[in-house]
N, C-alpha and C positions, 0 to 999 in steps of 0.2 A: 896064129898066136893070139890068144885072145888077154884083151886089155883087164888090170886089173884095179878097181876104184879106191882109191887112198883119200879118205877125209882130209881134210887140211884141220891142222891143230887150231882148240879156238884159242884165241887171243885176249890177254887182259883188259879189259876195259880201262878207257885214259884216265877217266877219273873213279875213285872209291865214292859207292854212294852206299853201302853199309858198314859196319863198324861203327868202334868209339869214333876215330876222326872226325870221321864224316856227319855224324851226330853233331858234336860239338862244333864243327866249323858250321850246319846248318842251325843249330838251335842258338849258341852262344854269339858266334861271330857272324850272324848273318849280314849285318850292314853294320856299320859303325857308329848306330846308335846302342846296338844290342851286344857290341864290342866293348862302346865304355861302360856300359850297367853292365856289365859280366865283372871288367878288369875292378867297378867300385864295389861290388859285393864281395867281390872276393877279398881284396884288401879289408873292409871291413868285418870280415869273417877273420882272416888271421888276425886284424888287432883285438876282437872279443873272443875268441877260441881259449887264448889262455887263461883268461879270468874268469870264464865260465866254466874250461875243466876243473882249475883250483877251489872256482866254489860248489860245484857239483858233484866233486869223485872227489880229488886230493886232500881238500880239508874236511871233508863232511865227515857228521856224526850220523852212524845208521844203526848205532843200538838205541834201544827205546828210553834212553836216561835222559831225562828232563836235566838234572846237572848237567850235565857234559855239554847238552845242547845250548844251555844258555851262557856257557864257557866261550862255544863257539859262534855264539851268535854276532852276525855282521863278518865274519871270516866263511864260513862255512855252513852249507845246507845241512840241516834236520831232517833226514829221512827215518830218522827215528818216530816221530809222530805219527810217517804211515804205520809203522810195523806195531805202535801203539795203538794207533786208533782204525786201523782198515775196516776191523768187524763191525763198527760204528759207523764208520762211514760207508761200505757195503750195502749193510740190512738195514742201517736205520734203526729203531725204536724196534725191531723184533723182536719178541723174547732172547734170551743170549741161549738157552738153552735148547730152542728150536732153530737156531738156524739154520742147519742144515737142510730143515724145508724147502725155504727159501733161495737157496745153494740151487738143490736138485730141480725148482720147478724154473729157476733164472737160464739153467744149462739144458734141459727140455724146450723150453721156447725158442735159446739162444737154436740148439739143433734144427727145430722144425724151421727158422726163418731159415738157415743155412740149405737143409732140404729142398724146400721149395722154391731157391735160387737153383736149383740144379736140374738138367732138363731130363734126365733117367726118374725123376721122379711128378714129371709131370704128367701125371694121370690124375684118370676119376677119382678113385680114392685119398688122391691129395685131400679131397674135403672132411671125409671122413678123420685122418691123419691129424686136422687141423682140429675137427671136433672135440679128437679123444684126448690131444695135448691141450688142450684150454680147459678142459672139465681135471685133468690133472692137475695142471697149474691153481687154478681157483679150489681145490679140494686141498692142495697142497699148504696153502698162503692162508687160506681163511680157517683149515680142521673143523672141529663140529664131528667131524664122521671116521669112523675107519681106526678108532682111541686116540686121535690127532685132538691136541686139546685145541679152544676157539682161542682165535687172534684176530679181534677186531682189526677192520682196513684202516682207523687211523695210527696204528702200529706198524701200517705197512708204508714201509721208506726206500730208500736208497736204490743201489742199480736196478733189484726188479721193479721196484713201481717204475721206473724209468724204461725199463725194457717193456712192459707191460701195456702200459698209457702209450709209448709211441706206435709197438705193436698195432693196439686192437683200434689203436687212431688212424694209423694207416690204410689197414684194411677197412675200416667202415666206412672211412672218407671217403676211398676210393672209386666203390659203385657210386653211392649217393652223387661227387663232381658227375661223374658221368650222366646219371642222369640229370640234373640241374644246367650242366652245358647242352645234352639234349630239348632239353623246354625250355632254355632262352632262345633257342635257333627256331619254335616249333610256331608251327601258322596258328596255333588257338591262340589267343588276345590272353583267355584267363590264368593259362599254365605258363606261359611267358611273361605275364608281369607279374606272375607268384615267384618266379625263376631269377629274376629283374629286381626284385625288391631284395627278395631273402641275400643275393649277393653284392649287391650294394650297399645294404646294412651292417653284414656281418664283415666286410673288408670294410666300412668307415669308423672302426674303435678300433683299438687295440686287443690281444689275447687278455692283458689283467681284466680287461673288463666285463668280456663273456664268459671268465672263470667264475669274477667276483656274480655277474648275474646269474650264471647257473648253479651258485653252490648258493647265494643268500637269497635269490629272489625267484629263482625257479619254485619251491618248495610254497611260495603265497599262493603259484595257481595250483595247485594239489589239493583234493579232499579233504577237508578236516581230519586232524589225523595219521596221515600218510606223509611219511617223511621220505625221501630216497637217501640211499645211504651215500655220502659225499665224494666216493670215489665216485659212484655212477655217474654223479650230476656234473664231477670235474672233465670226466671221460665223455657225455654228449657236448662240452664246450666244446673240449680240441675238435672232437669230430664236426663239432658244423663249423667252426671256423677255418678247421683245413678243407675243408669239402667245398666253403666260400672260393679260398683262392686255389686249389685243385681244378676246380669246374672253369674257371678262366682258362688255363693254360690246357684245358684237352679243348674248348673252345674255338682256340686258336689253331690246335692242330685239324678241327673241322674244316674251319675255314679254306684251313689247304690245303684240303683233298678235291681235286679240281672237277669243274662242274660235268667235264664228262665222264665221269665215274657214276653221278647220278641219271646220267641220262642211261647211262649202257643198261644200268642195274634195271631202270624203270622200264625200257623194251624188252628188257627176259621177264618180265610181270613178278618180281621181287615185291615182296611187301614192307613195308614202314620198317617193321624189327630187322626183317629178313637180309635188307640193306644195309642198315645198322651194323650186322653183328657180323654179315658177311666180307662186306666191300669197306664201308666209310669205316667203322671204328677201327680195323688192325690197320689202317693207314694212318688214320687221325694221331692214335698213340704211337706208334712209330715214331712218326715225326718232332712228338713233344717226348719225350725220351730225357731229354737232357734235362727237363724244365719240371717234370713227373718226380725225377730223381733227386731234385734241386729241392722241392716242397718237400720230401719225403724227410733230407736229412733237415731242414727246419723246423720239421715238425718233431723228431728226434732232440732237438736240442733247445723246442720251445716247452719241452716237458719242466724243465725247471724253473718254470712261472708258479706253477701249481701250491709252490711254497707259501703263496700270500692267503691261500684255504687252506694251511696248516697240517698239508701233506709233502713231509718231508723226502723226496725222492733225491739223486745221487746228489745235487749242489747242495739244497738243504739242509740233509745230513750230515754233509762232509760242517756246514756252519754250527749244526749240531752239536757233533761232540766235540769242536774245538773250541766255542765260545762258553761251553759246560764248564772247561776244565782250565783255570789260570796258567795253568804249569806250561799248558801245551798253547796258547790261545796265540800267544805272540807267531808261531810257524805257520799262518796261517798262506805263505806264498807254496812250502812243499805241499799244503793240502790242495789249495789250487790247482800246483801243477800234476797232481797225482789223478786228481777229476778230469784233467787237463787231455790227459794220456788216453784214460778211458773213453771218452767222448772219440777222441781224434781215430781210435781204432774202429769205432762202427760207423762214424761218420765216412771215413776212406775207405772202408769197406765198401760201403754200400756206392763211392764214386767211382772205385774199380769195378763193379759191378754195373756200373750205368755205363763207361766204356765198353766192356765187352757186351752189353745189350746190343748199344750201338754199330758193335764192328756186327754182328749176326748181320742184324738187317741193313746194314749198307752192303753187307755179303748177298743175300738174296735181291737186293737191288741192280746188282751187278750181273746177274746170273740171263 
């Protein structure tokens, strides 16, 4: 008679370690310091919960009636102002009758950044991709061509010059730190203290200041004659200033890619670049991930400096048409939070997006 093998039933585990519970008794009650800042948030949440429904849904006016609103004002939020003034605070100073441009070339950009978070569309042709949506965007925004009538750039405002400037700040910054963290680490004396200066410089002012000298003073050392047009010169500010503190922080991630990586590289006869592009840089950036993503959304929300060269983008604007218009001037906290909103979606965007960077390569780390 031959025996027959019967698995033994698995068994629950003594304690739950997934679920809400289990979440919450490690995240909220871990020790009982994070016991009583859980038990005091919370109580301070139901005591402002109901006075902030009452003044945000229950009382509030959300038709566009300047009367009504100032009936309710000091009881009840004005979201009426958005729905008066969005297309103002939107586009900015664009024509009203072109906005839709502006519309189509803000949701092309918004699409390609979205794309090229996504790894099915990480190929060669991403660059090309990237070419033909910035020649759309700029053909869009500026016309001249195609019976698009001209819209000069200091017409150009709100969320796209905001999406725009951080965009094409991003991406330019981005090689240039790289190479700038490269020639502070490099044996030449002259491309290391060209590396050495230029980021020491540009991190000891502030952003007002390399806006103000690249829109009023850039323009002394140019040709007699040659003027650049004031987006350009607002747009090489960001970019050397984020490229200043960018280049630190891939810097750091050099430093920690450990010295047997260059020795291994150096005995397979790898050369200078070959190392680079091979071994030290996908670790370097790896590693500063967190800090990469960090500059990224500051540079996103150092766009609205820009207002002091008289380019009014999403904060600007929004000061725009409410400080235009008496009726609406006093609502200036709904315009706030309404800027408030938009900000908060591409900025947490982009820090969900730095976590799942993260979890990948902790994934391949593990493998």
């Amino acid at each position: 008679m031959s025996a027959t093998f019967e698995p033994i039933a698995p068994r629950e585990a003594p304690i739950k370690t997934e679920g809400v519970i289990p979440w919450i008794r490690r995240n909220l009650f871990g020790d009982w310091k994070s016991g009583v800042t859980t038990v005091v948030m919370v109580a301070l949440i139901i005591y402002w919960l109901p006075g902030l429904a009452q003044w945000s849904l229950l009382r509030a006016v959300f038709e566009p009636n300047a009367d009504v609103c100032q009936q309710a004002r000091g009881v009840g939020a004005c979201w009426g102002v958005i729905a008066e003034k969005y297309r103002l605070i939107i586009f900015g100073r664009y024509p009203y009758e072109e906005q839709w441009r502006p519309l189509v070339a803000t949701l092309l950009m918004t699409g390609l950044l979205v794309a090229s978070c996504v790894r099915p569309f990480w190929r060669p042709w991403l660059a090309l991709l990237w070419a033909a949506v910035l020649a759309v965007f700029f053909v869009l925004m500026a016309g001249g061509s195609f019976g698009l009538t001209a819209v000069p750039t200091d017409l150009w405002g709100g969320l796209p010059l905001t999406v725009m400037l951080a965009t094409l700040g991003i991406v330019l910054a981005f090689p240039l730190s790289i190479l700038v963290a490269l020639g502070r680490r490099s044996e030449m004396p002259a491309i290391r203290t060209i590396c050495v200066l230029y980021v020491e410089l540009i991190r000891g002012v502030p952003l007002i200041s390399v806006l103000f000298m690249a829109s009023f003073m850039f323009p002394l050392f140019m040709p007699v004659g040659m003027t650049p047009d004031v987006l350009l010169r607002v747009l090489v500010g960001i970019t050397l200033f984020s490229a200043a503190y960018l280049a630190e922080i891939v810097r750091g991630g050099l430093q920690a890619v450990p010295k047997g990586q260059y020795e291994a590289a150096a005995s397979l006869g790898l050369t200078y670049w070959q190392l680079q592009r091979k071994i030290v840089l996908p670790q370097a950036l790896a590693i500063v991930v967190p800090g990469i993503m960090n500059s990224f959304i500051a540079i996103f929300k150092d766009t609205s400096l820009v207002t002091i060269v008289s380019l009014y983008e999403l904060t600007g604007a929004m000061s725009l048409a409410l400080n235009s218009d008496a009726d609406w001037r006093p609502f200036k906290v709904e315009g706030y939070l309404f800027i408030t909103a938009i900000y908060f979606v591409f900025c947490f965007a982009m820090s969900r997006y730095s976590l799942w960077i993260e979890k990948q390569v902790n994934r391949s780390k593990t493998r």
